[in-house]
N, C-alpha and C positions, 0 to 999 in steps of 0.2 A: 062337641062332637055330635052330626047327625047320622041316622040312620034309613036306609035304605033298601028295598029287595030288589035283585034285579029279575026283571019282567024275560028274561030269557031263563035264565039258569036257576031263577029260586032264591041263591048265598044273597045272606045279609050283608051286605057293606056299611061299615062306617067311614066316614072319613072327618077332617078338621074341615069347618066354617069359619073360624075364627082371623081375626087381622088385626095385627101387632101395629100397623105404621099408615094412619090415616091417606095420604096421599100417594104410596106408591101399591096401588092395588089393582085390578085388572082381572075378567073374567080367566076362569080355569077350568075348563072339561073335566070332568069322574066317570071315569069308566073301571065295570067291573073288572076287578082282579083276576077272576076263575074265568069270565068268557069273551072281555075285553067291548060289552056292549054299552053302548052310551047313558048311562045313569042320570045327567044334573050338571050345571053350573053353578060355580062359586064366586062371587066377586071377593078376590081376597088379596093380601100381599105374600102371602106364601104359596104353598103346594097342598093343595087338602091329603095326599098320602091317604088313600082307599084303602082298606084293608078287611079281608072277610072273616064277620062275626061267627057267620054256621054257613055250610052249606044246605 
């Protein structure tokens, strides 16, 4: 799990970096939960699932 602040709203966001399955993975946008502003890309096979630490 990394962490993040977002530069709009302050809340901490974590989400999942992590990838289970070498070849089917592909970037994934994170955006904030509370303000919906663009955070980070993940190259992953999942869904990183943001979710806020504090506001």
């Amino acid at each position: 799990m990394k962490r993040v602040q977002c530069p709009n709203c302050g809340a901490i966001v974590e989400y999942d970096d992590k990838s289970v399955w070498e070849g089917n993975r592909d970037f994934e946008e994170v955006n904030c939960p509370n303000c919906d502003e663009y955070l980070t890309r993940v190259f992953t096979d999942g869904f990183p699932n943001p979710h806020i630490i504090k506001k």
